[in-house]
TINUKE-647728 format. One record per residue (C-alpha): residue number from 1; residue in one letter; x, y, z. Coordinates in steps of 0.05 Angstrom, whole numbers, plus 32768, in hexadecimal, padded with zeros to 4 digits. Each point is the difference from the previous one (the first is absolute). Layout:
// residues N
num  residu  east  north  up
NUM  A  X  Y  Z
...
***
This chain:
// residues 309
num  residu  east  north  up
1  X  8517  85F9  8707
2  X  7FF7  8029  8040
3  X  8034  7FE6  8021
4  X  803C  8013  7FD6
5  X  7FE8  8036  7FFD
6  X  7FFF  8013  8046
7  X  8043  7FDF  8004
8  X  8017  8031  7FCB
9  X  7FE6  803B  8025
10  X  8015  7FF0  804A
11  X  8049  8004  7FD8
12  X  7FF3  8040  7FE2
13  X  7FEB  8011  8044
14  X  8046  7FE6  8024
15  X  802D  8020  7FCC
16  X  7FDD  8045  8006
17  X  8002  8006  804B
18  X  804C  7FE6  7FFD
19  X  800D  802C  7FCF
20  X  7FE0  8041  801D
21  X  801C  7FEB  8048
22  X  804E  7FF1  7FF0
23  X  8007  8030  7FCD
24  X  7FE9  8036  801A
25  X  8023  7FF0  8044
26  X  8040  7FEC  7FD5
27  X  8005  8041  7FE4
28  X  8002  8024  803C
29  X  803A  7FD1  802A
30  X  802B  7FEE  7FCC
31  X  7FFA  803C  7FCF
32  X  801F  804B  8014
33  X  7FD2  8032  8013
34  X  8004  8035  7FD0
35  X  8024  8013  7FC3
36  X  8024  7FC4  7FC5
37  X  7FEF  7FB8  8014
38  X  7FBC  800F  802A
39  X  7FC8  7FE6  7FF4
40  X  7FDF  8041  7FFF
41  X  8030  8004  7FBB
42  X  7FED  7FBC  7FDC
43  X  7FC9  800A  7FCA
44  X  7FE4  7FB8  800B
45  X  7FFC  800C  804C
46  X  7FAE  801A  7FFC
47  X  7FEB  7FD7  7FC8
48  X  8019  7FBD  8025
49  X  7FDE  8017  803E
50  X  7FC9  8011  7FDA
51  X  7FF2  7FC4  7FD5
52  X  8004  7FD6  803C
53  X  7FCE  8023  8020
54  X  7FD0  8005  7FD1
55  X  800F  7FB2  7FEC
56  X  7FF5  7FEF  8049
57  X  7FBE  802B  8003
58  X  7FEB  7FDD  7FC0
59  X  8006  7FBF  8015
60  X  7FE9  8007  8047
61  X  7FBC  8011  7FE8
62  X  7FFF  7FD6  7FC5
63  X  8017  7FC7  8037
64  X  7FCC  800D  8030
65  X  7FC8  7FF7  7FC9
66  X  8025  7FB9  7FE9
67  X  8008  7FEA  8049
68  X  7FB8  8015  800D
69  X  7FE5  7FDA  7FC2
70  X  8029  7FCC  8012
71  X  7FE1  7FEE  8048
72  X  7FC6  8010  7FDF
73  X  7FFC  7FD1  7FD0
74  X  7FF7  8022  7FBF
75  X  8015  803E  7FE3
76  X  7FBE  801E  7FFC
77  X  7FEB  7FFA  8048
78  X  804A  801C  8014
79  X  7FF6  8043  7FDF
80  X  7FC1  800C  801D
81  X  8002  8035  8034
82  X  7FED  7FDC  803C
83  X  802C  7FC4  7FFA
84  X  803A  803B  7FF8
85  X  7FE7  8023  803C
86  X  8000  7FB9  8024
87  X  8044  7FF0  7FEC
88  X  8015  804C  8015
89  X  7FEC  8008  8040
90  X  7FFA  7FBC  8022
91  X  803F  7FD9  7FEB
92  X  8047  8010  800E
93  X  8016  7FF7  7FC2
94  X  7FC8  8033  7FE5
95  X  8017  8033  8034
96  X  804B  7FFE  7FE4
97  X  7FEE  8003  7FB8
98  X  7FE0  8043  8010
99  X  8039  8017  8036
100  X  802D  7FF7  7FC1
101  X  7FCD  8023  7FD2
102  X  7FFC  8041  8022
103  X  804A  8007  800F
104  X  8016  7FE1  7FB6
105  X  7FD3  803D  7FE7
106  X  801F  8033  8030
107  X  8047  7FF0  7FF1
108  X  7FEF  8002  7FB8
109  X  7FDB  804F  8005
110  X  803D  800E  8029
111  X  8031  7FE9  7FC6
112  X  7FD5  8023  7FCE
113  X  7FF9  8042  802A
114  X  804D  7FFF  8028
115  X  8042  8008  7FDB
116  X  8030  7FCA  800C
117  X  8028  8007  8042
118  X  800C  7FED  8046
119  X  7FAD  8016  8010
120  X  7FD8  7FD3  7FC4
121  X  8038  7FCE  8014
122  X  7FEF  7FFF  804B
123  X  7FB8  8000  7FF6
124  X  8002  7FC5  7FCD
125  X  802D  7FD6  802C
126  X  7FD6  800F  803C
127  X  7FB5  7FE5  7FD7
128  X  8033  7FCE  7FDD
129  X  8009  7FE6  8043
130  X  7FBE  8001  8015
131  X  7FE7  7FDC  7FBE
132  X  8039  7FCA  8002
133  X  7FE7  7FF7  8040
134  X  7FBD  7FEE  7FF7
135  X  8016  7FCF  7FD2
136  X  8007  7FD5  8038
137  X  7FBA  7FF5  7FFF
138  X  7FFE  7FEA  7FB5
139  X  801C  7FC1  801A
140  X  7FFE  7FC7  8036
141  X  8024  8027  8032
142  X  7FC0  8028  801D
143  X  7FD2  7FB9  7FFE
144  X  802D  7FE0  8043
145  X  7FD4  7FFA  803C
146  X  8013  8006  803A
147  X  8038  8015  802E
148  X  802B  7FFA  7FC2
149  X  7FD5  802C  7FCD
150  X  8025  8044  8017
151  X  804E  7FE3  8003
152  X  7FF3  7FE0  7FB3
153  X  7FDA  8046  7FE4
154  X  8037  8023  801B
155  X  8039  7FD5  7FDE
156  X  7FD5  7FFC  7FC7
157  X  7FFD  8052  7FFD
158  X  804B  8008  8013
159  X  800F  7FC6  7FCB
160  X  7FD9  802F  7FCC
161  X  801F  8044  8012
162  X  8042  7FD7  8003
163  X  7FF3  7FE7  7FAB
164  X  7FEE  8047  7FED
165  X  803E  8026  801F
166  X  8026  7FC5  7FD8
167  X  7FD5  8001  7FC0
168  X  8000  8053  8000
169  X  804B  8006  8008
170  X  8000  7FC9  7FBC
171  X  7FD7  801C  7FD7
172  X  8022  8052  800B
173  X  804B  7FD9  7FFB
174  X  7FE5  7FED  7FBC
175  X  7FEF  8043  7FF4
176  X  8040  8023  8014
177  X  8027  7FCF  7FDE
178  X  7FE1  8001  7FC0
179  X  802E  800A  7FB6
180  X  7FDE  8043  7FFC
181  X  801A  8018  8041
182  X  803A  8025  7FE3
183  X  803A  8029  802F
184  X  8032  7FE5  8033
185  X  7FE4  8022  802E
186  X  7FC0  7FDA  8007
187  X  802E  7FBE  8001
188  X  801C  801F  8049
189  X  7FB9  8005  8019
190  X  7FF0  7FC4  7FE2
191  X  803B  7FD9  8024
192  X  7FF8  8022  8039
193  X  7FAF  7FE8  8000
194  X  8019  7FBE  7FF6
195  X  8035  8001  8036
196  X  7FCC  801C  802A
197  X  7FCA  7FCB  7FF8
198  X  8028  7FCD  800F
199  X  7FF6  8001  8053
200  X  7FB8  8018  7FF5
201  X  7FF8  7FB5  7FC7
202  X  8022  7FD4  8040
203  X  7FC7  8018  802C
204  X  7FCC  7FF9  7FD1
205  X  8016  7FBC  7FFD
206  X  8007  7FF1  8046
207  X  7FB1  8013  8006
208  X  7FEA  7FE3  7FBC
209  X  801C  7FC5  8022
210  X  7FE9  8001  8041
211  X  7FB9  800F  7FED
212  X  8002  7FD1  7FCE
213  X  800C  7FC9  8039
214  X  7FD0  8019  801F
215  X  7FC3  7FFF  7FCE
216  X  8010  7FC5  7FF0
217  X  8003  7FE0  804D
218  X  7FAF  8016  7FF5
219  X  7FF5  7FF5  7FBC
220  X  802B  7FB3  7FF6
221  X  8014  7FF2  8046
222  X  8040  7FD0  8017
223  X  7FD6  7FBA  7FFD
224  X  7FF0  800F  7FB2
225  X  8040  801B  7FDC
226  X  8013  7FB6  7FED
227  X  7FC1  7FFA  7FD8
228  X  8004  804D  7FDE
229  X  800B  7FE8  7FC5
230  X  7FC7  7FD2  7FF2
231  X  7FC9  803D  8001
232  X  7FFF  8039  7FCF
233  X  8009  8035  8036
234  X  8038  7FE6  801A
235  X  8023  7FF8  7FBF
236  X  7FF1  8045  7FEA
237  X  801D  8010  804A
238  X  803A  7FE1  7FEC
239  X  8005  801E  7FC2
240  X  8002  803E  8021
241  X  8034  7FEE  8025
242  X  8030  7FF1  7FC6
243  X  7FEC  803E  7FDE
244  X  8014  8022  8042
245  X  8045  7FDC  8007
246  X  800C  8017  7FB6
247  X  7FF0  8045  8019
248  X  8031  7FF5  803C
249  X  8033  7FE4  7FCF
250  X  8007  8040  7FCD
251  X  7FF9  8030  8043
252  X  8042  7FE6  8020
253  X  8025  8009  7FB2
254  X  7FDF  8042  8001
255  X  801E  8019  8042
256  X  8043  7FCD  7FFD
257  X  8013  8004  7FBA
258  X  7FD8  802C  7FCE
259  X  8000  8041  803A
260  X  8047  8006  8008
261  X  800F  7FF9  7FB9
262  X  7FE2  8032  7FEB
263  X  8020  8029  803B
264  X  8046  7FE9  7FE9
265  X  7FE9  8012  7FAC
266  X  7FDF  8048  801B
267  X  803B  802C  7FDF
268  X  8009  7FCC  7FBF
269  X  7FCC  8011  7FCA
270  X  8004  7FB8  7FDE
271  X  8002  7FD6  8041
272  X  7FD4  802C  8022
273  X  7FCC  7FEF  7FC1
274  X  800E  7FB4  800D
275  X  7FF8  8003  804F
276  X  7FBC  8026  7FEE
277  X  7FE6  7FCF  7FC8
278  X  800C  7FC3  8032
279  X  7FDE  8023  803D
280  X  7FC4  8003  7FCA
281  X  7FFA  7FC1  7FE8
282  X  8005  7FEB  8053
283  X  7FC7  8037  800F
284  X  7FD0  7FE4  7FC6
285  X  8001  7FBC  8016
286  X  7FFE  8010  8048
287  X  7FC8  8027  7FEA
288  X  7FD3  7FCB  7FE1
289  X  800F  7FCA  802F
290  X  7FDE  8036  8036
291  X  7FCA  8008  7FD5
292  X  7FF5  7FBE  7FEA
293  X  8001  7FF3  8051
294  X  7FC5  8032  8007
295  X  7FDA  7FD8  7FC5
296  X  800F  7FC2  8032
297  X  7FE2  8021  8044
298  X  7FC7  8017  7FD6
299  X  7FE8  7FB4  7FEC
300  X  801A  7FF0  8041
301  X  7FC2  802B  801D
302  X  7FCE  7FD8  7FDC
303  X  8012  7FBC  801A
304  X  7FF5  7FE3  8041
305  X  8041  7FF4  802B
306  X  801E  7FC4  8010
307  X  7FE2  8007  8047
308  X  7FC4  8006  7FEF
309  X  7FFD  7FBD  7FD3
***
């Protein structure tokens, strides 16, 4: 039962950090500054940032109990204080959980005590950073020894921050483009979001991608892909991999097809409501195939890697 559970909570973990990262750093790049459009101007912009953070500060604790009673053995001797303490301060993965604590609960008195704008957005992208960062020790990247511990916890932290400037530009597309989201006006900003993102998406591919070669040089190596199949690991890898290729998939229509539709339907009220109900239904399955990647890395973190087998 505890390990579900932690499962569960390492994804809460993930979405909150990639939330509270991207969108926040979304919202100042591809948003204007000031005045209609901003994202000092959207009404969901601090609740989103918000929930995420107090989500991610949620589960971080809740997680750090779970893991705890999980290396200890039982639930009851993995609440008690010293087993806590233990897991706190002498293991890495102790030492992240309460990196991301303390900056999950600053961002979120900073959203509650700053009105929305280019400050609370800085400050959350800068401890969403730092917290999507430390996930990298939530995983097998900071357990290499070695002379190559340091180049796979870097890929590993650069493959993270890489996911969340992906995942936050998703999940504040899905905001701006939303039925509710009523005057032309907003469709020029959106367009010109979308337009925008479309050289910052090819280089968060070409880093998703080369990290991802990398982790898994360490974690499946070249004398082992043959046989990925055969273990669970490696079939959830590969999972993630299709899931990822889907992603890749409705990311080219996006930017190829669905983006310059709805440039060319701007000044037409009924095609420009067509362009914008197809660039939905794109965004909300692009959307859950990230998250339901997430769910993947999150088991993937419980199970030992094909190298290691």
């Amino acid at each position: 039962m505890l390990e579900p559970a932690v499962i569960f909570l390492r994804l809460v973990q993930f979405a909150g950090a990639m939330i509270l990262f991207g969108s926040s750093l979304f919202l100042i790049y591809a948003l204007p500054r000031a005045g209609p459009g901003s994202g000092a101007q959207l009404n969901w912009s601090r609740p989103l940032l918000g929930w995420s953070a107090g989500a991610l500060l949620a589960a971080t604790l809740l997680g750090l109990a779970a893991q705890t009673s999980v290396l200890a053995g039982s639930i009851s001797e993995g609440l008690k204080l010293s087993s806590l303490t233990a897991v706190a301060t002498t293991m890495s993965l102790g030492k992240a959980a309460i990196v991301r604590a303390v900056a999950a609960g600053l961002a979120l008195s900073a959203v509650l005590v700053l009105r929305p704008g280019r400050p609370l957005f800085w400050l959350c992208t800068v401890l969403g950073a730092v917290i999507t960062a430390s996930l990298a020790w939530m995983g097998h990247g900071a357990a290499t020894q070695g002379a190559g511990g340091p180049v796979h916890l870097t890929a590993d932290i650069l493959h993270a921050l890489a996911a969340g400037v992906w995942i936050g530009a998703l999940v504040v597309f899905f905001g701006l483009l939303r039925p509710t989201t009523a005057d032309a006006g907003n469709h020029h900003a959106v367009h010109r979001a979308l337009h925008g993102f479309s050289g910052v998406g090819s280089g968060l591919v070409a880093v998703l991608v080369g990290t991802g070669l990398v982790n898994s040089w360490f974690l499946v190596g070249p004398a082992r892909i043959s046989g990925l199949w055969t273990t669970p690991y490696g079939q959830l890898l590969l999972l993630k991999l299709l899931l990822f290729a889907g992603m890749l998939g409705l990311a080219a229509a996006n930017r190829f097809r669905l983006t310059p539709a709805l440039g060319a339907a701007l000044e037409n009220n009924e095609t420009r409501q067509e362009a914008l109900a197809a660039l939905r239904r794109s965004l909300v399955v692009e959307t859950a195939l990230a998250f339901l990647v997430l769910a993947v890395i999150a088991w993937l973190g419980m199970l030992a890697p094909v190298s290691a087998q």
